[in-house]
GUVO-945365 format. One record per atom (N, C-alpha, C, O): x, y, z. Coordinates in nm, 2 decimals, decimal comma, padded with zeros to 4 digits. Each point is the difference from the previous one (the first is absolute). Layout:
<markols>
{{X; Y; Z}};
...
</markols>
This chain:
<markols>
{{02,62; 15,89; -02,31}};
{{00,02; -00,14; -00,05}};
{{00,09; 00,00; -00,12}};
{{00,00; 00,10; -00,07}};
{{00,08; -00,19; 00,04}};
{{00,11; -00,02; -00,09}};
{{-00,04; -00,01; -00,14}};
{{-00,05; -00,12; -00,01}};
{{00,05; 00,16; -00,08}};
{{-00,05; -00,01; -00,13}};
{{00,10; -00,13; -00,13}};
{{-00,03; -00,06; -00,10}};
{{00,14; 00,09; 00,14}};
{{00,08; -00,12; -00,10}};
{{00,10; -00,04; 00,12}};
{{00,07; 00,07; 00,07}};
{{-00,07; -00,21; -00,07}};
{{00,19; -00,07; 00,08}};
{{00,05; -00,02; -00,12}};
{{-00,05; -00,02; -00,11}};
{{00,19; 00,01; 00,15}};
{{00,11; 00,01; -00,09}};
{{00,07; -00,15; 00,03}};
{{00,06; -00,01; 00,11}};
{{-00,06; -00,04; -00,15}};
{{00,14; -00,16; 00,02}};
{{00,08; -00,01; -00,11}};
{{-00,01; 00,01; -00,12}};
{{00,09; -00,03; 00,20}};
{{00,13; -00,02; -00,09}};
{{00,09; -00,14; 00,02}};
{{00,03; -00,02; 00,12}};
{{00,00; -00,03; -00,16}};
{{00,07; -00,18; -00,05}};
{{00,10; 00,07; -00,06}};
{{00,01; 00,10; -00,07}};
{{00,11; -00,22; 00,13}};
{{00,11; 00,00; -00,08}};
{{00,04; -00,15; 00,02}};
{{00,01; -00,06; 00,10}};
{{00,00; 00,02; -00,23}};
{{00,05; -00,13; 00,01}};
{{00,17; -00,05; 00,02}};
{{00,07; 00,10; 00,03}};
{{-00,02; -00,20; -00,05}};
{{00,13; -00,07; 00,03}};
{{00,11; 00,05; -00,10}};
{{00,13; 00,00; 00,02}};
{{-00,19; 00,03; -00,13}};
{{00,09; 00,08; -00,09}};
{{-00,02; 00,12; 00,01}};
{{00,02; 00,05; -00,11}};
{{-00,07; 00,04; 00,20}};
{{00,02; 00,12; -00,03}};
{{-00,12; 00,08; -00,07}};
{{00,00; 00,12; -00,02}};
{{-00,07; -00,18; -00,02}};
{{-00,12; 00,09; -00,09}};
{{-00,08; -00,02; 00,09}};
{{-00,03; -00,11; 00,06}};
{{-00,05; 00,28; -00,05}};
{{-00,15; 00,04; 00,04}};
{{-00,09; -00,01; -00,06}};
{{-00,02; -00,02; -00,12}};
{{-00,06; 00,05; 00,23}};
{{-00,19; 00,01; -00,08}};
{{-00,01; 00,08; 00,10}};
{{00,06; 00,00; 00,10}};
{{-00,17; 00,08; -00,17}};
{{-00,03; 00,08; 00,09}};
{{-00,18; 00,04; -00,03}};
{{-00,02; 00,07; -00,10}};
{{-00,09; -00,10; 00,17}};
{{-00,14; 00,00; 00,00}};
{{-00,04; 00,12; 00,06}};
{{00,06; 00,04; 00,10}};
{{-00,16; 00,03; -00,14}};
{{-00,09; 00,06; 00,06}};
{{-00,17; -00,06; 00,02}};
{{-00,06; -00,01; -00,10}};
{{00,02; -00,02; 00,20}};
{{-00,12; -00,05; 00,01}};
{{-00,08; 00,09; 00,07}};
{{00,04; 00,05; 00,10}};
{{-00,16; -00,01; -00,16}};
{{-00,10; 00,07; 00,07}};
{{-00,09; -00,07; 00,06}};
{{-00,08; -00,09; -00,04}};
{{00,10; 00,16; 00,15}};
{{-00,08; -00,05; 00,11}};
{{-00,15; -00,04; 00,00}};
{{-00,05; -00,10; 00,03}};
{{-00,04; 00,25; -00,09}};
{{-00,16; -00,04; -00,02}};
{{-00,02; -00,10; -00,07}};
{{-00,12; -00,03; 00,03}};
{{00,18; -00,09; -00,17}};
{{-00,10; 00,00; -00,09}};
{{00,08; -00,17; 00,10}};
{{-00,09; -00,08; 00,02}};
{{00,16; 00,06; 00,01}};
{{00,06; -00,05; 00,06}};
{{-00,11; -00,08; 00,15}};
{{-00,04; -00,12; -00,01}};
{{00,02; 00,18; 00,08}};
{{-00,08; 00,02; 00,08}};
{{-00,15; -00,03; -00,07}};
{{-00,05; -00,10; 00,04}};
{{00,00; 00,16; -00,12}};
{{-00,14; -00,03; -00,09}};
{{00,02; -00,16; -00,01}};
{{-00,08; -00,09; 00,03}};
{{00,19; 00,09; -00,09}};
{{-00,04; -00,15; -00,05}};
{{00,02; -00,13; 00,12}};
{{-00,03; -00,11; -00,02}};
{{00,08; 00,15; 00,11}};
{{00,05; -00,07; 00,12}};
{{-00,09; -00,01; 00,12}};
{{-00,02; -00,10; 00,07}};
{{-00,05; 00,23; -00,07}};
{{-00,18; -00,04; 00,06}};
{{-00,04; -00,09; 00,07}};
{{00,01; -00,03; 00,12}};
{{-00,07; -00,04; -00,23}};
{{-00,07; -00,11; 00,04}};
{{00,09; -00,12; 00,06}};
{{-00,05; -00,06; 00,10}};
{{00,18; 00,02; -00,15}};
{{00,06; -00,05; 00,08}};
{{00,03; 00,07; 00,16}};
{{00,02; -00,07; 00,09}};
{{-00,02; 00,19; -00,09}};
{{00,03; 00,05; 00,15}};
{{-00,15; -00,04; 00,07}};
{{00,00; -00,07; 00,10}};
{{-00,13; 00,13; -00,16}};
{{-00,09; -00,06; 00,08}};
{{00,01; -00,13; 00,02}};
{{-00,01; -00,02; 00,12}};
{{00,04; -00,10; -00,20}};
{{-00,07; -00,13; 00,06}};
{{00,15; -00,02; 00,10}};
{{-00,03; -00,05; 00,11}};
{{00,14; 00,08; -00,12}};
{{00,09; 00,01; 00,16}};
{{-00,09; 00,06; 00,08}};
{{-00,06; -00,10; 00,05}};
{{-00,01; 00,22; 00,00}};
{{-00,04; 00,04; 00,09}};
{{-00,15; -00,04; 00,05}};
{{-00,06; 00,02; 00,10}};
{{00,01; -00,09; -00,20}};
{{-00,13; -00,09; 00,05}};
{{00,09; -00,15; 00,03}};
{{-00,08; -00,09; 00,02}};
{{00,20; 00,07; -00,01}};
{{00,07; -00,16; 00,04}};
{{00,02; 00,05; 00,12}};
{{-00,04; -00,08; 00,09}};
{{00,09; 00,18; -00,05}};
{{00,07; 00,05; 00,11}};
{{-00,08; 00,02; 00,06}};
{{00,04; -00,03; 00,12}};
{{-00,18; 00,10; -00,13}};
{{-00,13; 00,00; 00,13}};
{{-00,07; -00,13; 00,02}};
{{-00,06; -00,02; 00,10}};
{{00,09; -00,06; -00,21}};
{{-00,08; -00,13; 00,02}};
{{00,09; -00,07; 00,15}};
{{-00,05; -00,03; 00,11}};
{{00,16; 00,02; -00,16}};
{{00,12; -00,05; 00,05}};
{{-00,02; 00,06; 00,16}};
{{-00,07; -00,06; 00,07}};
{{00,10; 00,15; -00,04}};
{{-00,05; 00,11; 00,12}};
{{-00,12; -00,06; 00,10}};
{{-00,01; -00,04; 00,11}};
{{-00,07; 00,08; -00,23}};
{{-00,18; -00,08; 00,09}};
{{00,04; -00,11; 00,04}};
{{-00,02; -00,01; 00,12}};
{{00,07; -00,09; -00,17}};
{{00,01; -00,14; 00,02}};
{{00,10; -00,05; 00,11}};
{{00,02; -00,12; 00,05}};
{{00,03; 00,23; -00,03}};
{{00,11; -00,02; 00,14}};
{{-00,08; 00,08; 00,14}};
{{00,03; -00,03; 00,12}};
{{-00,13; 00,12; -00,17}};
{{-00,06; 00,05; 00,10}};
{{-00,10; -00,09; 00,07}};
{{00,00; -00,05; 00,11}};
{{-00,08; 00,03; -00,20}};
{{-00,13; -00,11; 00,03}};
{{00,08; -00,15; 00,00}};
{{-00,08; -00,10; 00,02}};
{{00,21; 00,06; -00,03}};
{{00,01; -00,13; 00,01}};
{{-00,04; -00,10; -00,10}};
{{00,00; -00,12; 00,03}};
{{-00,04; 00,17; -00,12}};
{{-00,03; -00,09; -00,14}};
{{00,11; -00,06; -00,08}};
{{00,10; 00,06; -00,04}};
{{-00,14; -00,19; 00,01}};
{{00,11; -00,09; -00,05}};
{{00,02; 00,08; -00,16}};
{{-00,09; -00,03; -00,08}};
{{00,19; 00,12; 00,03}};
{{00,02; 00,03; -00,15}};
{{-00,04; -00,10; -00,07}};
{{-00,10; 00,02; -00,07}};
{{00,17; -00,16; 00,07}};
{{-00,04; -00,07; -00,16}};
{{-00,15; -00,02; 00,00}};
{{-00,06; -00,03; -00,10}};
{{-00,04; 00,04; 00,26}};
{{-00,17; -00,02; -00,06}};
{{-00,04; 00,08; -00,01}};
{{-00,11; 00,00; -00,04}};
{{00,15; 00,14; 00,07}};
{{-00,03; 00,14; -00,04}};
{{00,03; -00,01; -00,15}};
{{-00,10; 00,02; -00,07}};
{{00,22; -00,05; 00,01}};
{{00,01; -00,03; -00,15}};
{{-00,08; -00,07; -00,09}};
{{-00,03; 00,03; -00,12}};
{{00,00; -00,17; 00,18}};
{{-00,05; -00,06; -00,03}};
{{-00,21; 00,07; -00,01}};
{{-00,08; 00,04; -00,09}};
{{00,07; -00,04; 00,16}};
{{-00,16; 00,12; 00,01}};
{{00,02; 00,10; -00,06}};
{{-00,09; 00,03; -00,08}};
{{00,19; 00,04; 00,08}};
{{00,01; 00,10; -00,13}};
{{00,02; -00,03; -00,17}};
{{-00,04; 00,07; -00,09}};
{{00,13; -00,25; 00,07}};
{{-00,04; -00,03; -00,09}};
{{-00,13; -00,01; -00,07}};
{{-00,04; 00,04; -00,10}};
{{-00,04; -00,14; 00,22}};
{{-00,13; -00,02; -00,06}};
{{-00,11; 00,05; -00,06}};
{{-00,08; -00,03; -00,09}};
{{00,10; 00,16; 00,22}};
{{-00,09; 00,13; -00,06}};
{{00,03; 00,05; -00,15}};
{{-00,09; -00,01; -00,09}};
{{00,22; 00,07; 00,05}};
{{00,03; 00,01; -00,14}};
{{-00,04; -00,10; -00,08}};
{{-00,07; 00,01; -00,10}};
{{00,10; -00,18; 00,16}};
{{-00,10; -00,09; -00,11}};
{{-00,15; 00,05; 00,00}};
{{-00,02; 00,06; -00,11}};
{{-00,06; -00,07; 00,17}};
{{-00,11; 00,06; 00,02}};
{{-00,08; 00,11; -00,07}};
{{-00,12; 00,01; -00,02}};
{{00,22; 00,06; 00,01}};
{{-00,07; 00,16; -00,12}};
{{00,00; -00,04; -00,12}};
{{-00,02; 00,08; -00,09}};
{{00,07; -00,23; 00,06}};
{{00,01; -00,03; -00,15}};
{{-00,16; 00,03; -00,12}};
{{-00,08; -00,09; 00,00}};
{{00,06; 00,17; -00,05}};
{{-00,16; 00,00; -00,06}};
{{-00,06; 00,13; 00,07}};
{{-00,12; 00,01; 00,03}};
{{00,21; 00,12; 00,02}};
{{-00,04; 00,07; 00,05}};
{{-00,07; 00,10; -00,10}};
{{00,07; 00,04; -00,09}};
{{-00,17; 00,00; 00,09}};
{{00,03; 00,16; -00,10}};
{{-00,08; 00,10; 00,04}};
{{-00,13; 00,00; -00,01}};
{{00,22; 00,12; 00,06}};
{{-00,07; 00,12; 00,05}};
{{00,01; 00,10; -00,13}};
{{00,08; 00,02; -00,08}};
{{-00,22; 00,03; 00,10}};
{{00,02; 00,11; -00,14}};
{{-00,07; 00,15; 00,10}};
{{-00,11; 00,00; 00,06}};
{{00,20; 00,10; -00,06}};
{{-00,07; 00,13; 00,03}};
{{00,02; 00,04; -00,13}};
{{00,09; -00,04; -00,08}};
{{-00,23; 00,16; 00,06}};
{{-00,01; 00,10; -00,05}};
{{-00,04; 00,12; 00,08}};
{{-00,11; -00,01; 00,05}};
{{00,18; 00,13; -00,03}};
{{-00,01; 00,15; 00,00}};
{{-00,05; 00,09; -00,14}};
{{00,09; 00,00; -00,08}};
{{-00,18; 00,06; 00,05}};
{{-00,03; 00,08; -00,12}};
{{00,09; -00,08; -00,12}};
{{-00,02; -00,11; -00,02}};
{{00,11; 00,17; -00,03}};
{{00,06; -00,06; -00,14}};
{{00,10; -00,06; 00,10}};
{{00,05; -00,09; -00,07}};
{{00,01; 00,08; 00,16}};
{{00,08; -00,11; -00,01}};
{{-00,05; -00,11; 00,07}};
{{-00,11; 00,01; 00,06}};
{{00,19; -00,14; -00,05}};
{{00,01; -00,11; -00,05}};
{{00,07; -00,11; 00,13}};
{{00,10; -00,02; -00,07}};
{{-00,08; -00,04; 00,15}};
{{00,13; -00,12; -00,01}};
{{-00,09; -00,14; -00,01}};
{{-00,11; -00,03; 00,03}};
{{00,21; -00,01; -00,07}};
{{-00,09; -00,17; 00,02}};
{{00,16; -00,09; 00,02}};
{{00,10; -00,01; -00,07}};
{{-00,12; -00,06; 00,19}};
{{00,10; -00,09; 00,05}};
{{-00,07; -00,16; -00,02}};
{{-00,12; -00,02; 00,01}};
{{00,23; -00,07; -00,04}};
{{-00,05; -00,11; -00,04}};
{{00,13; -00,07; 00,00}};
{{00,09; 00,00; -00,08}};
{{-00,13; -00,09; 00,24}};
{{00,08; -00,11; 00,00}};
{{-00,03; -00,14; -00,02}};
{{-00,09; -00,06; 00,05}};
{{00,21; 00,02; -00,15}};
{{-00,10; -00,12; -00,11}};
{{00,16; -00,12; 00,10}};
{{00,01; -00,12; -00,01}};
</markols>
């Protein structure tokens, strides 16, 4: 796997830039946007398989997220901890 890309720009007058971007931290922070593409893209998928109208599949998936409003799950394991709380 590629560890840094290199781009390089040259503008109309003649001057470069020249970037190194690393790919992992890059990728870390880009995550979550890659998951919710790939939960659109299976939604999207299902919905062509089964013949389901997308905008009431959207729509029923809106409502549900209204719905968890006042949620709050708390696990504990020995010393740790989570507690989720959608207000």
């Amino acid at each position: 796997m590629p560890q840094v890309v290199s781009v390089r720009v040259r503008n109309g007058r003649g001057r470069r830039v020249r970037l190194w971007i690393p790919i992992l931290p890059v990728l870390l922070v880009l995550s979550p946007v890659l998951l919710l593409a790939l939960a659109v893209a299976v939604a999207a998928v299902a919905c062509l398989v089964w013949r389901i109208n997308p905008v009431r599949a959207l729509d029923a998936g809106w409502g549900l997220l209204c719905a968890l409003r006042g949620t709050r799950i708390e696990i504990e394991h020995s010393r740790t901890a989570v507690l989720v709380d959608i207000r």
